[in-house]
C-alpha positions in Angstrom: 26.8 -118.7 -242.5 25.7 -121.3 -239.7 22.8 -123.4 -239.9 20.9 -122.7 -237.8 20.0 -119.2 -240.4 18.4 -121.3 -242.8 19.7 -118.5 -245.2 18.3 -115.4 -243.3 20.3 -113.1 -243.1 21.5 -113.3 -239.3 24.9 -111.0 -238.8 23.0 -107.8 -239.0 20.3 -107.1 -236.9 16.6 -106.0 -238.7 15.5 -102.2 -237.8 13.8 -101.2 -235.0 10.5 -100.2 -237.0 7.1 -100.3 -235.4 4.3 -101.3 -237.7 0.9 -100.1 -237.2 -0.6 -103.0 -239.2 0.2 -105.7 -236.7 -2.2 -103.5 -234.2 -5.2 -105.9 -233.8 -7.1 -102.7 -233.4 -6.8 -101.8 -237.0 -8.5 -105.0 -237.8 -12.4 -103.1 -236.7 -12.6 -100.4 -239.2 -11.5 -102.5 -241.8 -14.0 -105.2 -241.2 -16.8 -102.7 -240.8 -16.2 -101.3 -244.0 -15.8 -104.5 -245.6 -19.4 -105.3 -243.8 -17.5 -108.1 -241.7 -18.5 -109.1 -238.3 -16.4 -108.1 -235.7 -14.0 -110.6 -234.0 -12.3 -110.1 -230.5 -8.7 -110.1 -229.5 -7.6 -111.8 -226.2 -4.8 -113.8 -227.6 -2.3 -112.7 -230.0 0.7 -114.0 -231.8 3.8 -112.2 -233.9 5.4 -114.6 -236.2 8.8 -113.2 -236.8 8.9 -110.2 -234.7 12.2 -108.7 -235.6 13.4 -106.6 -232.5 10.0 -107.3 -231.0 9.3 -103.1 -230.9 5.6 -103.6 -232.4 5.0 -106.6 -230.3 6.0 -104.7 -226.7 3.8 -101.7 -228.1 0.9 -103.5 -228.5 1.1 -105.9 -225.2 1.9 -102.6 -223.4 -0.8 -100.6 -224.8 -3.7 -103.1 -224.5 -4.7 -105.8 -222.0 -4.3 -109.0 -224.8 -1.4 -111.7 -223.9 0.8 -111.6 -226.5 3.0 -114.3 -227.9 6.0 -114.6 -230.3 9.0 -116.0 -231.9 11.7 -114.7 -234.0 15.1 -117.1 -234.2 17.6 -114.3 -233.6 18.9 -114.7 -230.5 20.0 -111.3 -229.8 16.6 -109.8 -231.2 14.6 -112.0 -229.1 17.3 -110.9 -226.3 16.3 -106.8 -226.9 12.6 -107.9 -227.5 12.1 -109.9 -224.0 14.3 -106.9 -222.2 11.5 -104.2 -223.4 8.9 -107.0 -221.8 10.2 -107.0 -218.4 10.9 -103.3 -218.7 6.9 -102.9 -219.4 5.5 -105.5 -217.1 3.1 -106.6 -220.4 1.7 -109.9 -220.7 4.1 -110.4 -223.7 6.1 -114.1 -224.0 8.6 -113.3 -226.6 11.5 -116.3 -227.6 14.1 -117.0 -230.0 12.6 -120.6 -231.5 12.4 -121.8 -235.1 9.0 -121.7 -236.7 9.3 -125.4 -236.2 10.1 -125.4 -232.7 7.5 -122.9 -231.8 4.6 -124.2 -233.6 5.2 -127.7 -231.1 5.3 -125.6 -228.0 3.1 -127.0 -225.5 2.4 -124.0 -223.1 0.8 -122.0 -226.3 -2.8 -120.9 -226.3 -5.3 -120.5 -229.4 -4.7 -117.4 -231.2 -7.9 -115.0 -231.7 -5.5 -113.0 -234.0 -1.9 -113.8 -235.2 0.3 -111.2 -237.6 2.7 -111.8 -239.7 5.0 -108.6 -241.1 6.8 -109.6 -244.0 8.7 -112.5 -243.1 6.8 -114.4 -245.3 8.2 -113.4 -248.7 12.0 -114.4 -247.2 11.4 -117.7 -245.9 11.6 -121.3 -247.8 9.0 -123.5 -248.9 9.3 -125.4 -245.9 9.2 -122.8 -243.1 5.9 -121.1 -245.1 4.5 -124.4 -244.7 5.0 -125.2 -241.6 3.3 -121.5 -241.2 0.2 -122.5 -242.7 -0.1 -125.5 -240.5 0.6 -123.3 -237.3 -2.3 -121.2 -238.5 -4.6 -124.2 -239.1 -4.1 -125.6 -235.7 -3.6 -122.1 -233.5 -5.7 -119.7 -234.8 -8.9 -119.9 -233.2 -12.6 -120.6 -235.4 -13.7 -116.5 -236.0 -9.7 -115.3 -235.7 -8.0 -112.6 -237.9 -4.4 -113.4 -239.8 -3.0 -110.6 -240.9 0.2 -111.3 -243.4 1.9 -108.7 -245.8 4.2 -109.8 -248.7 6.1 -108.5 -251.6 3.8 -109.2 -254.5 3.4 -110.2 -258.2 3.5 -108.2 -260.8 5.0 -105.1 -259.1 8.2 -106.8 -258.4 8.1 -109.0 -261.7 10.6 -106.1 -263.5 13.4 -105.8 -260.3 13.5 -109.6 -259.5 16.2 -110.2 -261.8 18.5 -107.1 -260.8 17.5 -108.6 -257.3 18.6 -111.9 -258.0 22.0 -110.5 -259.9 23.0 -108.3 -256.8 22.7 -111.2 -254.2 24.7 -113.5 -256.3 27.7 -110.4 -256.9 27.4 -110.4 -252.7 28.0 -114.3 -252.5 30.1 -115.0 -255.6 32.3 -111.7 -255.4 31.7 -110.1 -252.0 34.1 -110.7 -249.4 32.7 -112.8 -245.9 35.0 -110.9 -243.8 34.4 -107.4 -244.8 30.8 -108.0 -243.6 26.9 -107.8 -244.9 27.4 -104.3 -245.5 30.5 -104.0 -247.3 29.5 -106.6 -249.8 25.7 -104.8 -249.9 27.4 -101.9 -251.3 30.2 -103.5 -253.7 27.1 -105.3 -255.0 25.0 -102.3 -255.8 27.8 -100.4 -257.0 28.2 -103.0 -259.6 24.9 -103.0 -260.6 24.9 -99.0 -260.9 27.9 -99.8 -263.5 25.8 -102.3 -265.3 23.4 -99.9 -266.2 25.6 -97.3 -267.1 26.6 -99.8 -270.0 23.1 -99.4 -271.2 21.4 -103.3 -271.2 19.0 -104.4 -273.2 17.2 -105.4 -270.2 17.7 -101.8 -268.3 16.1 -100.1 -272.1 13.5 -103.0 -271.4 12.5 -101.9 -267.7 13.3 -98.3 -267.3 12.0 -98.4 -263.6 15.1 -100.6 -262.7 17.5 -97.7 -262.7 15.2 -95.2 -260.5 14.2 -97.9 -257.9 18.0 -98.7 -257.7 18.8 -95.7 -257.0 16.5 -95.0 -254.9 17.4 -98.3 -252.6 21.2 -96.8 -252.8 20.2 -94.4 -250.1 18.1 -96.6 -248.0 19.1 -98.2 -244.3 21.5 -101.2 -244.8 20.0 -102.9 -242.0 16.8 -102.9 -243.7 18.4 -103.6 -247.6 20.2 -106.7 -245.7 17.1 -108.6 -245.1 14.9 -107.2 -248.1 17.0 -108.5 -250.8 20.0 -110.7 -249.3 18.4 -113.2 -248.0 18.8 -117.0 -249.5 15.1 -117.1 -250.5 13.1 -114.3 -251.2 9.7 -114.7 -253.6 7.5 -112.4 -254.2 4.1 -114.2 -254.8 1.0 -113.8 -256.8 -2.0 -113.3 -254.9 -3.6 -116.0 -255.8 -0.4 -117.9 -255.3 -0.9 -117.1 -251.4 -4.8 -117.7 -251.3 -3.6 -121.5 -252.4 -1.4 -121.3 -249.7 -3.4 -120.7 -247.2 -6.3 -122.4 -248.4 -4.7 -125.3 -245.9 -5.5 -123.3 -242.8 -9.1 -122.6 -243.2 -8.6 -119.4 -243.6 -10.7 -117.0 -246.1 -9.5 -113.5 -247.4 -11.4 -110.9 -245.6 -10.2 -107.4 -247.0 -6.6 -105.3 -247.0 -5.2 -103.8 -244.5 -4.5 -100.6 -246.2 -6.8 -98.1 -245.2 -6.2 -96.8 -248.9 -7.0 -99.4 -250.8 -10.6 -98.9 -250.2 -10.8 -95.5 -251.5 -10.8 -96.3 -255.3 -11.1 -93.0 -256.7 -7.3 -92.5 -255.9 -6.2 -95.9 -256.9 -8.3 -96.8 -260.3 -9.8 -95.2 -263.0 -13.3 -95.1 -263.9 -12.6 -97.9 -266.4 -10.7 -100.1 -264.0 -13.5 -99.7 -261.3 -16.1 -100.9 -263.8 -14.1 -103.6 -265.6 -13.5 -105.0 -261.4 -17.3 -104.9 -260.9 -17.8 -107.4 -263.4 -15.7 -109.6 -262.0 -18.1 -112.4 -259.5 -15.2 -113.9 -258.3 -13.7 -111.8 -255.4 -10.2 -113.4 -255.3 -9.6 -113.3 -259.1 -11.0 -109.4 -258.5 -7.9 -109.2 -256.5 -5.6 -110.2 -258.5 -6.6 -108.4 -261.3 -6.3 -105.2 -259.4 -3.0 -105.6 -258.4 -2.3 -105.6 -262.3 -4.1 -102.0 -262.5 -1.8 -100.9 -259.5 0.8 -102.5 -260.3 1.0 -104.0 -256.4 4.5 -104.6 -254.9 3.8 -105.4 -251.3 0.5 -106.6 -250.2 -1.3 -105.7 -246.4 -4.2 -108.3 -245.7 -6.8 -109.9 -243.4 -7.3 -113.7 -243.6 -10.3 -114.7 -241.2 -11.2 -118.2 -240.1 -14.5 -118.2 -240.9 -15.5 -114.8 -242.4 -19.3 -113.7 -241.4 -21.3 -110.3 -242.3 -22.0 -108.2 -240.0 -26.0 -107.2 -238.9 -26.3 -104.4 -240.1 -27.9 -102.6 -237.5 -24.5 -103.8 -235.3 -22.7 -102.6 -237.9 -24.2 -99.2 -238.1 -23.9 -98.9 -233.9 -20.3 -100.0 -233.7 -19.6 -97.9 -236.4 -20.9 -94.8 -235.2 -19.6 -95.7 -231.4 -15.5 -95.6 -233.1 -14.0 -92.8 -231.0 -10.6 -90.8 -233.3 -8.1 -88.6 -232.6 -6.5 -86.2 -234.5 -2.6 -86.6 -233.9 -1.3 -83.6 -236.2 -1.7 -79.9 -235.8 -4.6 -78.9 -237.8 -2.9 -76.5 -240.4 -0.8 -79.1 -240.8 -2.7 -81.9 -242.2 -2.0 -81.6 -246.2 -5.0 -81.8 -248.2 -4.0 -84.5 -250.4 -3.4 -87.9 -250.6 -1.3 -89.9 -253.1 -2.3 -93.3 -254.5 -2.0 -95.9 -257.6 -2.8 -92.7 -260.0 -0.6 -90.2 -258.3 -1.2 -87.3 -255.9 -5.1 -85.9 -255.1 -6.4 -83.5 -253.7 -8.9 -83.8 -250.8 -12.5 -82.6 -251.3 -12.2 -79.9 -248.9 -16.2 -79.0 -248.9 -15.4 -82.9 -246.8 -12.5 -82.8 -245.1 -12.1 -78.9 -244.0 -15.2 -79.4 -241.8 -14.0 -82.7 -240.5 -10.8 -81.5 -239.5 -11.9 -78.2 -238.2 -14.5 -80.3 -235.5 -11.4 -82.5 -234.6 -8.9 -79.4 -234.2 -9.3 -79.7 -230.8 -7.5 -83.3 -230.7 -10.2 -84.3 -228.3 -12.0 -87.8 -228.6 -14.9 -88.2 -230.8 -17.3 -90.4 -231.8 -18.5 -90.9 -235.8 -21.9 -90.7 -234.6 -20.7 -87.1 -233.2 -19.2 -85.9 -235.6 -22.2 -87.0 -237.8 -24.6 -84.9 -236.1 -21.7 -82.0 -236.3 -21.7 -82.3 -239.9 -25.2 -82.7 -240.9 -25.4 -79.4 -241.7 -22.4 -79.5 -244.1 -24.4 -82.2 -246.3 -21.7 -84.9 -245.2 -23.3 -88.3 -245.1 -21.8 -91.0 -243.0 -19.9 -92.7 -246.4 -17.9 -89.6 -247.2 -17.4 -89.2 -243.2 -16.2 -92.9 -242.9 -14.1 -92.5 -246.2 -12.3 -89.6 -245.2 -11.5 -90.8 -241.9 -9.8 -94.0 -243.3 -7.9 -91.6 -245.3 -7.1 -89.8 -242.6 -5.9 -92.6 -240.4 -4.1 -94.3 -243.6 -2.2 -90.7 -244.0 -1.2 -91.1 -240.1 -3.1 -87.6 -239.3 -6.2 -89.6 -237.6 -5.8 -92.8 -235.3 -9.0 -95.2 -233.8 -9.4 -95.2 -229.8 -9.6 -98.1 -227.8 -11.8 -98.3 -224.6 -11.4 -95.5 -221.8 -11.3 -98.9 -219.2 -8.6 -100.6 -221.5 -6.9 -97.3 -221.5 -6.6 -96.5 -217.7 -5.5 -100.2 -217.3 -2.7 -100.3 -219.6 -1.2 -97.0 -218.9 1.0 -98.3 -216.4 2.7 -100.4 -218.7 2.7 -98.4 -221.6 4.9 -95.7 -218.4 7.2 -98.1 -217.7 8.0 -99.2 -221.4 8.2 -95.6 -222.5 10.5 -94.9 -219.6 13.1 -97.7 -220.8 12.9 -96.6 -224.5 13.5 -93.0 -223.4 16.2 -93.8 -221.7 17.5 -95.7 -224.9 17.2 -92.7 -226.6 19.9 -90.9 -224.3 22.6 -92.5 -226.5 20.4 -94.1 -229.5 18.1 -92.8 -232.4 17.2 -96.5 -233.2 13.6 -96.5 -231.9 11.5 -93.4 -232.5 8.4 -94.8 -231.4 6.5 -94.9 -228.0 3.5 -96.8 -226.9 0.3 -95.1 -226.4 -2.7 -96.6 -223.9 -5.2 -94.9 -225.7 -4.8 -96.0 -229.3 -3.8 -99.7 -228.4 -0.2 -99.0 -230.5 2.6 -96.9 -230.9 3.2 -93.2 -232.1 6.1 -91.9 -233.9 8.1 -89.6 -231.2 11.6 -88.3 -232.7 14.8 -89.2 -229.9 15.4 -85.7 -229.2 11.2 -85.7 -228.9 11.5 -88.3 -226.6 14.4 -86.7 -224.4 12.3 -84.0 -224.1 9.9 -86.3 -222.6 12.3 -87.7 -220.4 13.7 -84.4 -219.0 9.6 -83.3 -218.2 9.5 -86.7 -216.3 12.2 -85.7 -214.3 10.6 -82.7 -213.2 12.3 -80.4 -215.8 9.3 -77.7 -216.5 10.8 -75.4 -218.9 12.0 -75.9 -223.1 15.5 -74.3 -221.8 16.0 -77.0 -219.4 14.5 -79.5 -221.7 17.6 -78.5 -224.0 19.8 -78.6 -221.5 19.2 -82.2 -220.8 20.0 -83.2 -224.6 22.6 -81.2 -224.6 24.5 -82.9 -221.8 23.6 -86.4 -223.3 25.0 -85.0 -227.1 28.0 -83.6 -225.5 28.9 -86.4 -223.5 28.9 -88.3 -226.5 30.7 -86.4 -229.0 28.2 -85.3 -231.1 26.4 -82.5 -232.3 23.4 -81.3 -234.4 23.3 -80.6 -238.0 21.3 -77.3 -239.3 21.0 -76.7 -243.1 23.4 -79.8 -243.8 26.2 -78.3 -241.5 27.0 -79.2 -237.7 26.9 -76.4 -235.0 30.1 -76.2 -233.5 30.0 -74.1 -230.1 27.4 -75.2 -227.3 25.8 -72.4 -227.8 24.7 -72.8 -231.1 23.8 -76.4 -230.1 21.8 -75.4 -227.2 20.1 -71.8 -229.1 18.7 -74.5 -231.8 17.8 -77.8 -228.9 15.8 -74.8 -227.4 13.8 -73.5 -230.6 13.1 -77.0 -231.4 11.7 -78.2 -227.3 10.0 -74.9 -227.7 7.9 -75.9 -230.9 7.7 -79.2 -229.1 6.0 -77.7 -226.5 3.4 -75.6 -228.4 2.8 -78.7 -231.3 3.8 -82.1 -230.5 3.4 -81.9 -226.2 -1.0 -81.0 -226.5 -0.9 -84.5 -228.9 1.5 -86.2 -227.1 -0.5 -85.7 -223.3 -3.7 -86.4 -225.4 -2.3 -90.0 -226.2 -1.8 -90.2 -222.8 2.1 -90.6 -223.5 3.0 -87.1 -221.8 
């Protein structure tokens, strides 16, 4: 491997995942329920952007100027393609941490986001990290960083460490990444079946092994085979940060704030004991047992006035983004699945059936004669949004301003998806980020924007692109071998799209 990797894993290219987290628009709800004064987002900077599909999404769906780096040549290559496809105010390269943090044409950051990359990088790269966030990040800005964490992955660190070392001690360099990937968890999967004393001593080994055997190579590749990858003690990262000015603010995780799904009744009152709120932190990652950590770090953390507070709050416009009787009434956490007080969240859901904008402060007054008070109203809608039923709105000005660019980089992802089910994501002007739209979804989209007007011509369109390329769909496991089949089932499925998914779709002003 060359060099210039610095043992990341660089001959297989990362997935083409969107991350809602990195949206600088999550940041508001979470501050306001953690009683935080709002900051505001002009700048914004992705460390380590992979194929740069959240950074395009959120410089397309908002008016911020985005920067990034990520030292993969042909990522930053795909990432700065979707840029000039968009038009966005995105300026996305292929530098070192190093190199970047001395660029001279940077601005200060009001918000910078950092998606994983931390927990696979050396000592000397995270540091050079901190410093970048000392001297970038602007007095009042918003860090958001997510890691793999201590103790949930104290008991598969060593069957981590034992299947990157079968990769580079027994794994063959020209067979590829993947070929030694799988001779290296087939190896492990014959370990256990010898029965260790350390698989009797961590019974979760086997299931979460088995579990990754079916997972996206791509994605294993630079999750475990990188040259460094530590998992790190909260604390661990607040005395790494504690360089850059930077206080923690609250999680990202919209579920971590509901506590009746997460901690027991003894757990909640042993944490309110605790003064100290970063020791409070760590010991609740021992109650859940936390394996990958979603935070906010904020350079200079005020409260909020609470009468601000109480205005912005009520002010937050949502959307509900899944067909009504289709949100499940449950919600799974630390202590396993829960049901949904339904006196709560039927009469929520039932007001935002519509999938029409509304305020809190609306749906307040809605609800006042259901005895819901703003908590349970607030609670259930970070629920809601955590769950992926519910999403936050941005400004109607913001949205009629970006929609142009979130057209023109839905159009080139679209297209993608003629011959490619790598990106099943598009960007959406009114909620600032991207939505999860299927490729056949998306083609369906496409053939509508070509003036196609009916499901059976939306088929039709797939169909050709499928055909064309060999390939058919699979129903019950099996593939459908005439065109007809292929074409009865495309149209079933653009007809469902058209009576479900289109109403959301054209509602996030993606349609």
């Amino acid at each position: 491997m060359s060099d210039w990797t610095a043992g990341y894993v660089a001959d297989i290219g990362y997935t083409y995942g969107y991350y809602a987290e990195l949206n600088p628009l999550r940041v508001k709800l979470a501050f306001l329920k953690a009683g935080l004064a709002l900051p505001t987002t002009g700048t914004a900077c992705e460390l380590g952007f992979g194929q740069g599909v959240s950074a395009n999404i959120h410089a397309a769906a908002s008016l911020t100027q985005w920067h990034g780096t990520d030292f993969n040549p042909s990522q930053a290559a795909f990432a700065q393609d979707l840029a000039v496809a968009s038009g966005a105010n995105a300026h996305l390269v292929d530098d070192a941490f190093a190199d970047f943090a001395q660029r001279p044409d940077l601005p200060e950051f009001d918000y910078i986001g950092v998606h994983g990359i931390w927990s696979w990088i050396s000592d000397e790269n995270r540091a050079v990290m901190v410093d970048f966030i000392r001297r970038k990040l602007k007095v009042g800005g918003v860090l958001y960083i997510s890691y793999n964490t201590l103790p949930g992955w104290a008991s598969f660190a060593p069957m981590r460490h034992l299947l990157t070392q079968h990769a580079e001690v027994l794994g063959s360099d020209g067979n590829g990444i993947v070929s030694r990937i799988d001779g290296a968890l087939d190896f492990a999967s014959k370990l256990l079946q010898t029965n260790p004393a350390f698989a009797r001593a961590n019974p979760q080994v086997a299931e979460r092994l088995q579990r990754i055997q079916g997972q996206n190579r791509q994605y294993l590749a630079h999750e475990y085979f990188n040259r460094d990858w530590h998992p790190m003690h909260f604390a661990t990262m607040a005395e790494w940060l504690a360089p850059a000015k930077v206080q923690f603010a609250c999680s990202a995780n919209y579920f971590d704030y509901i506590d009746g799904i997460n901690l027991s009744d003894e757990q909640q009152a042993l944490l309110d004991e605790i003064p100290d709120p970063l020791f409070r932190q760590s010991v609740r990652d021992f109650m859940v047992n936390q394996q990958f950590r979603k935070d906010y770090w904020v350079k200079g953390a005020r409260q909020a006035n609470q009468a601000e507070q109480a205005e912005a709050l009520r002010q937050q416009r949502v959307l509900l983004i899944t067909p009504r009787d289709q949100v499940p009434l449950k919600v799974s956490g630390a202590l396993g699945e829960a049901k949904m007080a339904e006196n709560v969240y039927v009469p929520i859901l039932d007001q935002l059936a519509d999938h029409k904008p509304k305020t809190l402060a609306q749906l307040e007054v809605a609800l006042a004669a259901k005895d819901i008070r703003m908590s349970q109203l607030l609670e259930a809608v970070l629920v809601l949004i955590g769950a992926g039923n519910l999403v936050a709105m941005q400004d109607d000005e913001v949205t009629r301003k970006a929609k142009k660019q979130t057209d023109a980089l839905n159009a080139r992802l679209m297209s993608l998806a003629r011959s490619s089910s790598d990106i099943t994501y598009l960007a959406s002007p009114v909620i600032g980020g991207g939505m999860t739209v299927h490729r056949f979804e998306q083609l369906f989209l496409l053939a509508r924007s070509q003036g196609q007007k009916t499901p059976e011509s939306w088929a039709q369109l797939v169909w050709n692109a499928l055909n064309a390329q060999g390939q058919k769909l699979l129903k019950e496991g099996k593939p459908l071998e005439s065109a007809e089949e292929n074409l009865a089932e495309l149209t079933r499925q653009a007809s469902d799209f058209a009576q479900h998914r289109l109403p959301i779709l054209k509602a996030l002003q993606i349609a």
